[in-house]
C-alpha positions as CSV (number, residue, x, y, z in Angstrom):
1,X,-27.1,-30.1,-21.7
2,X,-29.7,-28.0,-20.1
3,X,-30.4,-30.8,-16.9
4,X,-26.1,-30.8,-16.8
5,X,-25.8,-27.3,-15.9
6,X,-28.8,-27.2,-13.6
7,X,-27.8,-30.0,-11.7
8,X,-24.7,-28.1,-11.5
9,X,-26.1,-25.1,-10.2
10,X,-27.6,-27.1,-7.7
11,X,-24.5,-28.4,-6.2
12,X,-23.3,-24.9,-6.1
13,X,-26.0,-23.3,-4.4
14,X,-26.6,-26.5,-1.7
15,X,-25.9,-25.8,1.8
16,X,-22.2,-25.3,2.5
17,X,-19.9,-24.1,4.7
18,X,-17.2,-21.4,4.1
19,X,-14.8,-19.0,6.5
20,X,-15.0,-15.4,5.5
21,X,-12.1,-13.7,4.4
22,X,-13.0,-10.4,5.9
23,X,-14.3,-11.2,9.6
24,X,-12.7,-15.1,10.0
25,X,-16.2,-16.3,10.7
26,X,-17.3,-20.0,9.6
27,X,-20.6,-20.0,8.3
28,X,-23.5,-22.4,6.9
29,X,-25.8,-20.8,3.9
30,X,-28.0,-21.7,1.7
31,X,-26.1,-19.6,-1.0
32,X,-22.6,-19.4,-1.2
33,X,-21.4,-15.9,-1.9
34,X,-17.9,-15.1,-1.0
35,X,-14.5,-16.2,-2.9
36,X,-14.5,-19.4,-5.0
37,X,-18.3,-20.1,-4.1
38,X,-19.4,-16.8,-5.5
39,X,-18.0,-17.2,-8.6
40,X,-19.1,-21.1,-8.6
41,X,-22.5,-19.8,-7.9
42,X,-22.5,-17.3,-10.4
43,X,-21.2,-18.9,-13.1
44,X,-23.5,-21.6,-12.8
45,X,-26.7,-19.0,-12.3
46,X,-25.3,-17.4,-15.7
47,X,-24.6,-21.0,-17.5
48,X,-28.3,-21.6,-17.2
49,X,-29.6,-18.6,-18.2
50,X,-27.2,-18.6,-21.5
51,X,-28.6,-22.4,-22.0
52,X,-31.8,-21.4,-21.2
53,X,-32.2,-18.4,-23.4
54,X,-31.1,-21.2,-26.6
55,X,-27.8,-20.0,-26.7
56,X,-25.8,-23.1,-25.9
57,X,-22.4,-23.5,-25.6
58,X,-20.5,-20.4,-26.2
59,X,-23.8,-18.3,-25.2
60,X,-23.7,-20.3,-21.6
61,X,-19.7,-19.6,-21.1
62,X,-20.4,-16.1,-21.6
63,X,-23.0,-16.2,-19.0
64,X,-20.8,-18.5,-16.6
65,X,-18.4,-15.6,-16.7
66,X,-20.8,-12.7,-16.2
67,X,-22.5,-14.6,-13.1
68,X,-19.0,-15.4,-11.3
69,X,-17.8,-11.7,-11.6
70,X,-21.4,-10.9,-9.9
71,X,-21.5,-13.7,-7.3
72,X,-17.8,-12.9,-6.5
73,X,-18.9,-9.2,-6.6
74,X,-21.4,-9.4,-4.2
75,X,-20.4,-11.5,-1.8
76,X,-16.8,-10.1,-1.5
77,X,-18.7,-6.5,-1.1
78,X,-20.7,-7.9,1.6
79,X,-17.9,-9.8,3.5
80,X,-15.9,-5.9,3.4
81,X,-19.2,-4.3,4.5
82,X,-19.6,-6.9,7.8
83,X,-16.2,-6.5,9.0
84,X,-16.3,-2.8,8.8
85,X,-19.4,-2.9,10.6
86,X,-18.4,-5.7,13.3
87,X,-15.3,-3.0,13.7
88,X,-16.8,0.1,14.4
89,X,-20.4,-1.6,16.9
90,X,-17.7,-4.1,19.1
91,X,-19.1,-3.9,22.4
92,X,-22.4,-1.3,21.3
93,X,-24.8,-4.5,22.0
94,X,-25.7,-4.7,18.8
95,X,-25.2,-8.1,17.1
96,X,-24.3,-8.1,13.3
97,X,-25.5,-11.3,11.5
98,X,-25.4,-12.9,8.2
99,X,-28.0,-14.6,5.7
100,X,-26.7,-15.5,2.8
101,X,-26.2,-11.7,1.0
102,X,-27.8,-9.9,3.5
103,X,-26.4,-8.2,6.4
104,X,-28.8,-7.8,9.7
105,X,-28.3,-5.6,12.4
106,X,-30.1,-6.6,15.7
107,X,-30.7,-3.8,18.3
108,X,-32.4,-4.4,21.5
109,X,-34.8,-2.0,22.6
110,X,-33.1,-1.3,26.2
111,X,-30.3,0.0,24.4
112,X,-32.4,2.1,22.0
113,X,-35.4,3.1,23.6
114,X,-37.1,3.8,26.9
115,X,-40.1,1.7,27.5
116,X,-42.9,2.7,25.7
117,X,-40.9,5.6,24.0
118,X,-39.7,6.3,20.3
119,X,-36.9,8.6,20.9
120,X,-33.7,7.2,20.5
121,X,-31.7,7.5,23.8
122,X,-29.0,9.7,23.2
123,X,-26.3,7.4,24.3
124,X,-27.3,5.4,21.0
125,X,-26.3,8.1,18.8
126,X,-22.7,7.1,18.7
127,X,-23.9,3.7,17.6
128,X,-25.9,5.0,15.1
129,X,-23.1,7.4,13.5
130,X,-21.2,4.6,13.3
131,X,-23.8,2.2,11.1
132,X,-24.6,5.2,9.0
133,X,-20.6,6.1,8.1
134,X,-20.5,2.6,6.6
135,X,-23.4,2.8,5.3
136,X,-22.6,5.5,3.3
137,X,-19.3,4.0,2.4
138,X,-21.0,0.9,0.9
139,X,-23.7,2.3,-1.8
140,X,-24.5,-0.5,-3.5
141,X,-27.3,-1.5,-0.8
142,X,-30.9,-0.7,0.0
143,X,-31.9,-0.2,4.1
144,X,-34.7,-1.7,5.5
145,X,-35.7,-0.7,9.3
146,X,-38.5,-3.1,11.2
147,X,-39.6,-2.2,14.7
148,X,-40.8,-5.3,16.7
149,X,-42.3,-5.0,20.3
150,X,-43.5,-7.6,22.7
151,X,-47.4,-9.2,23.3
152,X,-47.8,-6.6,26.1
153,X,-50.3,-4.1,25.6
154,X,-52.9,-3.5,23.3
155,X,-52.2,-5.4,19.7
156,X,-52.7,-2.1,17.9
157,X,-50.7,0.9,20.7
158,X,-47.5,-2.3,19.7
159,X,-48.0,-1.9,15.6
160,X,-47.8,1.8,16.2
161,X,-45.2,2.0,18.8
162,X,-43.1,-0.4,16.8
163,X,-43.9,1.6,13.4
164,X,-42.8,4.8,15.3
165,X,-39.5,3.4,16.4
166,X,-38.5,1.9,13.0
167,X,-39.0,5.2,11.7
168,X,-37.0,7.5,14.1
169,X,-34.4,4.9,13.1
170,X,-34.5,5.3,9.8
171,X,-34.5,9.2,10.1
172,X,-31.8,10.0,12.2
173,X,-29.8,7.9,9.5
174,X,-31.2,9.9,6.9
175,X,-30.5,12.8,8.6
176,X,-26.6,11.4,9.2
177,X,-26.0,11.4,5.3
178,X,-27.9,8.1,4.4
179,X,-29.7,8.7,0.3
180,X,-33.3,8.4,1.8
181,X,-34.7,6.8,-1.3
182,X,-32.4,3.3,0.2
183,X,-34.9,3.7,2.8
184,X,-37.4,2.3,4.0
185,X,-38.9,1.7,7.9
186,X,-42.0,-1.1,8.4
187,X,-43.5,-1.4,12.2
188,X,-44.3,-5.5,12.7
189,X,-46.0,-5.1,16.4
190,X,-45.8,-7.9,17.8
191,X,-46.5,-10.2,15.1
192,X,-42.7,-11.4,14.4
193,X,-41.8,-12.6,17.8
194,X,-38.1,-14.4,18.6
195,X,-38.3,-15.8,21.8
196,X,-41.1,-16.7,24.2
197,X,-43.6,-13.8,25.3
198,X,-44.4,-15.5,28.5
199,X,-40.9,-14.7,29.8
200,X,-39.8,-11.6,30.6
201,X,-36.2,-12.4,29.3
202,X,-38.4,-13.3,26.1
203,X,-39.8,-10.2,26.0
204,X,-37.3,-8.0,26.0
205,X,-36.0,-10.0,23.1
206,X,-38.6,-9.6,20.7
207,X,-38.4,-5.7,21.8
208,X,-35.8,-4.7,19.2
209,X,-35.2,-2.9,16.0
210,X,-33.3,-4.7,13.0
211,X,-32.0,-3.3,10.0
212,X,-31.5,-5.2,6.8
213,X,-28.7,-4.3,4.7
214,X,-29.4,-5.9,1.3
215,X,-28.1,-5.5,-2.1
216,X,-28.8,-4.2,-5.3
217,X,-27.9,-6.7,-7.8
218,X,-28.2,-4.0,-10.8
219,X,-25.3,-2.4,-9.3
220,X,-23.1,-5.7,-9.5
221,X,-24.0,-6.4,-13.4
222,X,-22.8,-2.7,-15.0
């Protein structure tokens, strides 16, 4: 019974493709979290853990049910959260990408920051405004802000610059309404390149700011 419902989960959480709901966007993922996959997820996440814990049978349909209300939960909050967000940052340069229940928020630094600076240029506050009002619409989420700078300079003047940035991010959404203990702002230097340092085009890529929107599962399960 056991290896029957983890093979099970397995076929749910395989790659797949689905359309979101919320945004029309075709997507690949490792986990499927929106709609019918959620719940297929879910349910089979909570059939193993009712097997798992001895409880067989009616124990695993009871968890089945509790993971597909979660995995629907979740994924359906996320797809509501990326469309707002895709609504109110068309045409601000940022992107607004997806991984698996995670929203991520890419901001190059020429629309952030002057070179070598860690103010936030003014004409960015709009943008930010407009991430922090849905942030503060969607709770049920913890914020994590990572500066990232290019291989020019000193290693050590780019770990600070980058921590610097990530955290005049993270306060000017704090200071827009966002709970500061969802928080949290990490400087990577230049140790998390994107594109190719040798190029100037892929240097100004792997200048940016991201912001990871993930959630908290506790939140889904009360």
């Amino acid at each position: 019974m056991r290896k029957a419902l983890i093979l099970a989960a397995a076929a749910a959480l395989v790659v797949g493709c689905t359309t979101n709901p919320y945004t029309g966007e075709e997507r690949a993922s490792r986990t499927v979290t929106s709609g019918a996959g959620g719940a297929a997820a879910g349910a089979a996440a909570g059939a193993i853990a009712g097997a798992i814990a001895g409880r067989p049978g009616r124990g695993a349909a009871i968890g089945a049910a509790a993971g597909a209300a979660i995995g629907v939960g979740i994924g359906v909050y996320q797809d509501r959260q990326q469309a707002k967000l895709r609504e109110r940052l068309v045409n601000s340069g940022v992107q607004v990408q997806r991984d698996g229940d995670n929203l991520i928020l890419l901001m190059p630094s020429d629309i952030t920051f002057d070179v070598n600076r860690a103010d936030i240029k003014s004409p960015f506050y709009d943008t930010l405004n407009s991430v922090a009002i849905v942030l503060n619409e969607f709770k049920k989420t913890t914020i994590s802000v990572y500066g990232h700078a290019d291989s020019t300079g000193p290693e050590d003047y780019n770990m600070e610059l980058s921590q610097r940035r990530a955290l005049s991010v993270s306060n000017y959404l704090a200071a827009q309404g966002v709970v500061p203990g969802r928080l949290q702002a990490i400087g990577y230097g230049e140790s998390r390149p994107i594109a190719d340092n040798a190029t100037e085009n892929g240097r100004a890529a792997n200048r940016r700011v991201e912001i990871v929107i993930n959630p908290i599962d506790d939140e889904f399960s009360s």
